[in-house]
Every structure is written in structure tokens, then in C-alpha cells.
C-alpha positions as CSV (number, residue, x, y, z in Angstrom):
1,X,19.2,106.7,-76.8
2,X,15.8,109.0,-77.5
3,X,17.1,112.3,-76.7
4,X,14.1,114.3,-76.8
5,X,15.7,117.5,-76.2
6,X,19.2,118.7,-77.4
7,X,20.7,121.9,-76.5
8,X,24.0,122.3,-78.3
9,X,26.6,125.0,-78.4
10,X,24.3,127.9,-77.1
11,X,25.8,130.9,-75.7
12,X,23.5,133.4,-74.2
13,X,24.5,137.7,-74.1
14,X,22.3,139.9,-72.9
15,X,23.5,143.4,-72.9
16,X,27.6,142.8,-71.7
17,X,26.6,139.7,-69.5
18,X,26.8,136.4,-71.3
19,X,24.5,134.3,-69.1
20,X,25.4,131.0,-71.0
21,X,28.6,129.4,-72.6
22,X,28.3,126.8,-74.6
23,X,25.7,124.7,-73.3
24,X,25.6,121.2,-74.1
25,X,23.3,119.1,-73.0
26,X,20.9,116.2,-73.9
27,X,18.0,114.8,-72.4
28,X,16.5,111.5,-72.8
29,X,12.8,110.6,-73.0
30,X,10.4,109.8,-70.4
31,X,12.7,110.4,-67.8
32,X,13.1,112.9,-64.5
33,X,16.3,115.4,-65.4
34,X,17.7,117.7,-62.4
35,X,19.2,121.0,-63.1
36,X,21.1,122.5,-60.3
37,X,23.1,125.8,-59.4
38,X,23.1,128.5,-57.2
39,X,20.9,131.4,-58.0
40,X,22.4,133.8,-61.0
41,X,23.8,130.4,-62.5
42,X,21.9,130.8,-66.1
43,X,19.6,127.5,-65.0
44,X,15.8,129.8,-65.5
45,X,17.4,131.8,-68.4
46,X,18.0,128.0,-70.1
47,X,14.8,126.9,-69.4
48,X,13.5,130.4,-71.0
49,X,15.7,129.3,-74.1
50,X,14.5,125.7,-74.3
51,X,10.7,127.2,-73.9
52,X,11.6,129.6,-76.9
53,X,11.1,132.3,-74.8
54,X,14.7,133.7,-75.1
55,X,16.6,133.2,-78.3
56,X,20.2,132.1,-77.6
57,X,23.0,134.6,-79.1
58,X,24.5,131.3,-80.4
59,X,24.1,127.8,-81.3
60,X,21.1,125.2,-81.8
61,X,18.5,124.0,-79.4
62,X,16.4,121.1,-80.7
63,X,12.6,119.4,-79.1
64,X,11.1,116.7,-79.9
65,X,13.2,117.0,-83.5
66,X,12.3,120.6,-84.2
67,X,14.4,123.4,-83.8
68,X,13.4,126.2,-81.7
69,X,13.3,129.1,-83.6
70,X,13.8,128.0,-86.8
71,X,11.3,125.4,-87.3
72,X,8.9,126.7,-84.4
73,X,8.9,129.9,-82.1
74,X,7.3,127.5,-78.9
75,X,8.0,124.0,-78.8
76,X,4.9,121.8,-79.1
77,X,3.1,119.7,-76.7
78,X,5.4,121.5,-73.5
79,X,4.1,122.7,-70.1
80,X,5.9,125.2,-68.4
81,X,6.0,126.2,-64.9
82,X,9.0,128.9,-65.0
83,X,9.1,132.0,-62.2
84,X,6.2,132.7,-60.2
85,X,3.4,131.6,-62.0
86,X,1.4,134.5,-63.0
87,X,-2.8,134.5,-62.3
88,X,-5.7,137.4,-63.3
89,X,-5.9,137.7,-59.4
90,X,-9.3,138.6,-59.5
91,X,-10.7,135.3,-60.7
92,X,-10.8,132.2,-59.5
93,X,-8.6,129.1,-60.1
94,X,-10.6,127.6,-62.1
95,X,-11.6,130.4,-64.5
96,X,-8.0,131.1,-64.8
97,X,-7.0,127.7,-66.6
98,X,-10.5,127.8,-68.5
99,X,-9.5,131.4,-70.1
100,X,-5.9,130.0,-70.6
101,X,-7.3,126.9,-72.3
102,X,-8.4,128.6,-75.0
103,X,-5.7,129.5,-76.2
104,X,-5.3,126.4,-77.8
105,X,-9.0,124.9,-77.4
106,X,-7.9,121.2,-77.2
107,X,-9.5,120.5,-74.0
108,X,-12.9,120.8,-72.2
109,X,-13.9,121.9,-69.1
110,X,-13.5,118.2,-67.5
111,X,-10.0,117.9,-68.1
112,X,-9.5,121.5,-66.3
113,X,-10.9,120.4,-63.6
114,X,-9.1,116.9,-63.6
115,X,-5.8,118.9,-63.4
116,X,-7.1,120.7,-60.6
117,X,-8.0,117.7,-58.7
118,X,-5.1,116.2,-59.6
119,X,-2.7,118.5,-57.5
120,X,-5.0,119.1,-54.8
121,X,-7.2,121.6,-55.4
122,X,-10.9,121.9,-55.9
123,X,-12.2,123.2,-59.1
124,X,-15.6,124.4,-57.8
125,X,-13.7,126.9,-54.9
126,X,-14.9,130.5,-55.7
127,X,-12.0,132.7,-53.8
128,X,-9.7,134.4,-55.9
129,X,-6.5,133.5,-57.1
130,X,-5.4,136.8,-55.2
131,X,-6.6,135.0,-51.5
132,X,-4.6,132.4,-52.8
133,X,-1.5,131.2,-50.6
134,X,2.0,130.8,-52.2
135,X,1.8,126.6,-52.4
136,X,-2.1,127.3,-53.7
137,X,-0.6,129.4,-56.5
138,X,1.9,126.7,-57.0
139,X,-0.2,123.8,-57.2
140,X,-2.7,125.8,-60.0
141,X,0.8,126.5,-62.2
142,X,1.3,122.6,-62.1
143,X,-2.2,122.1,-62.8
144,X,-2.1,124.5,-65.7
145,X,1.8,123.1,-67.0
146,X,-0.3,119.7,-66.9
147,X,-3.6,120.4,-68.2
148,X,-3.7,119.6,-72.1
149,X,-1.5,116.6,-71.3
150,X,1.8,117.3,-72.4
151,X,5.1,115.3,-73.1
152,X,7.0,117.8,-72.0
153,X,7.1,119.6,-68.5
154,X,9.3,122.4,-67.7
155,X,9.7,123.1,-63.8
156,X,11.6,125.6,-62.3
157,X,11.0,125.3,-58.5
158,X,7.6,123.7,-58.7
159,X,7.9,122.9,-55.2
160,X,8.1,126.4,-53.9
161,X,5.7,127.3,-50.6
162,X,4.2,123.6,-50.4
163,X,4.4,122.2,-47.0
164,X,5.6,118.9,-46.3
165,X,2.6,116.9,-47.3
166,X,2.1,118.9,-50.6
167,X,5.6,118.0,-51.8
168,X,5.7,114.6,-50.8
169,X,2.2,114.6,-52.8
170,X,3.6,116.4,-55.8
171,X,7.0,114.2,-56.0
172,X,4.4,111.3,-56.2
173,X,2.7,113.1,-58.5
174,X,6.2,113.7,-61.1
175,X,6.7,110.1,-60.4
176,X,3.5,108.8,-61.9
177,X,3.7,111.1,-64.9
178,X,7.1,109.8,-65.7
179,X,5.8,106.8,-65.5
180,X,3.3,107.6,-68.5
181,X,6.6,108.1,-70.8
182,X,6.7,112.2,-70.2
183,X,9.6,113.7,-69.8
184,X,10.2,116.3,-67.0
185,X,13.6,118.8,-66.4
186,X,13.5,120.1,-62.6
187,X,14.9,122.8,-61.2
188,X,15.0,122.9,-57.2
189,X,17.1,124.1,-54.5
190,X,16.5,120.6,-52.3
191,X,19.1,117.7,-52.7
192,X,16.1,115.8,-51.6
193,X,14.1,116.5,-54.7
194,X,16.6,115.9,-57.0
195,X,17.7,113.0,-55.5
196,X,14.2,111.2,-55.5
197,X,12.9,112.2,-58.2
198,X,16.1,112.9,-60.8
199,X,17.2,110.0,-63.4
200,X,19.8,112.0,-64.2
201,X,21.5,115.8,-63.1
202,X,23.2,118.5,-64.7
203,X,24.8,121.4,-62.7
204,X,25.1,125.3,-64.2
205,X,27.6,127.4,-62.6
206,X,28.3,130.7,-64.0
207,X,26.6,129.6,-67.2
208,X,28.6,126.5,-67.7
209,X,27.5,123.3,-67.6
210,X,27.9,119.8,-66.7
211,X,26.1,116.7,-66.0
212,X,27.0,115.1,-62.9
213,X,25.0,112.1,-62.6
């Protein structure tokens, strides 16, 4: 089995609430995994960790054979869609990804606009990301988690203020990706999504966890 992430013994404190306890987990390349739990469960805060965006109080957490925060800060080759994403409001879609692409400067302007097209919206719209509705602010945090082509994507409630056609097209979307060897960990509140899409599914509650399927 190619286990392209592995999260083992982590424990997560912050201040006197320990938000994880002892999370084991593993997941396998180039496939769909569903993490469940009701809200306050410690699913965002171990998708933070697995990001390298929160360092775990205990234990090891390991991507694509490097561990996180030992070997690398950020995990490589990763795109993350965790929280609301967040936009400079007053430019447009577009100019948004363009100024976050250079932060790395591995793609050019086509590609950007690819990713836009790809979840549904059009690159050459002027309005501002602030006129934006809540499933247009969505589908530009896929389209930036997607943009530079990564192996990894990290979704927490992707799905969030899409209407029925939008998801049906983004689950399509997840589907083909997978389908290009990537590998993809999904957080969402709908059995439906999980069930679809999911190759496999672990469930947090109060910090613990357990894969169910």
C-alpha cells in the first residue's frame, strides 16, 4: 500500500484544550479520503496540522515521505482549501490567483486561467472578489488549491454555498482529478458527498479517531 500521508501518534494542546489524541491515520495514494465529525471534533485543526500550519504538541506527521516540521515547514506540491477562503476583496478573481502565483512562480498566466475555467468561472470577469457570492468565492479557492497542479488537495467543506448544479459539477470535477493519480482528503457535512466521492472514511469525535470505512 502507497500511503502518501501518515499521521501517527499526534496529540494536539492548545492552551488547557487538547484538540487531538493520538491520531492515527494513513492515507493511500491517488485516492478520495472522507473525514467526518461534528463541528468542534478537531477535523480543520488536523488538516491545519497536516498543512504544517499547526505543529502538533506530540507525535509525527509524515507527506509524501517528508516529515512536517522537521524535514519541511509546508508540505510540497499540496493545495489547500481550509476555512473560508480568504481574497484581497478589491480585485478581481483573476488578479487574485495571478498575485498568489507568484509566490512560487511555476505557472503562467494560461494555467490561472485554466483553473478558473475549470470550476466554472470566467477569468476575464472584472467584478470584485468582494461582489462575489459565497459558491463564487468557493469555486476561486478550488481554483486556486488546483492551480499549480498539485498531488495533494486538502478540502475542508469545498462544497460550501454551491447550488445543486455547482456541486454535482465539482464532485465530477474531484472524480476526474483522482482519476489523474492525486490524492484528495474531504471534509463535508453531506453523507452524500462522502459517499460518492470517498474511497475510504475516517470519523473524529472529540479529537479521536477512527476510520470507518
Amino acid at each position: 500500500m502507497n500511503n502518501i500521508i501518515e499521521v501517527r501518534d499526534v496529540d494536539l494542546t492548545l492552551g488547557n484544550n487538547q484538540i487531538l489524541k493520538g491520531i492515527n491515520a494513513s492515507f493511500e495514494k491517488g485516492k478520495i479520503h472522507g473525514l467526518i465529525g461534528r463541528n468542534g471534533s478537531g477535523k480543520t485543526m488536523l488538516l491545519k496540522c497536516i498543512s504544517g500550519f499547526v505543529k502538533p504538541t506530540k507525535g509525527e506527521i509524515t507527506v509524501d515521505g517528508k516529515r512536517i516540521g522537521t524535514d519541511v515547514d509546508f508540505p510540497a506540491n499540496i493545495g489547500i482549501i481550509i476555512e473560508t477562503p480568504g481574497f484581497i476583496p478589491y480585485y478581481s478573481g483573476y488578479k487574485n490567483l495571478k498575485l498568489l502565483a507568484r509566490l512560487k512562480n511555476t505557472i503562467d498566466n494560461n494555467a490561472i486561467k485554466e483553473s478558473m475555467i475549470r470550476v466554472g468561472l470566467d477569468p476575464g470577469l472584472r467584478r470584485h472578489v468582494r461582489k462575489y457570492s459565497l459558491g463564487m468565492r468557493q469555486r476561486l479557492g478550488l481554483a486556486q488549491a488546483i492551480m499549480e497542479n498539485p498531488d495533494i488537495l486538502i478540502l475542508d467543506e469545498p462544497f460550501n454555498g454551491l447550488d445543486k448544479d455547482g456541486v454535482k459539477e465539482m464532485r465530477q470535477y474531484l472524480l476526474s482529478y483522482k482519476d489523474q493519480g492525486k490524492t484528495i482528503i474531504l471534509c463535508s457535512h453531506s453523507a452524500e458527498d462522502i459517499s460518492v466521492l470517498c474511497d475510504t472514511v475516517h470519523e473524529l469525535e472529540k479529537g479521536v479517531i477512527q476510520k470507518i470505512s
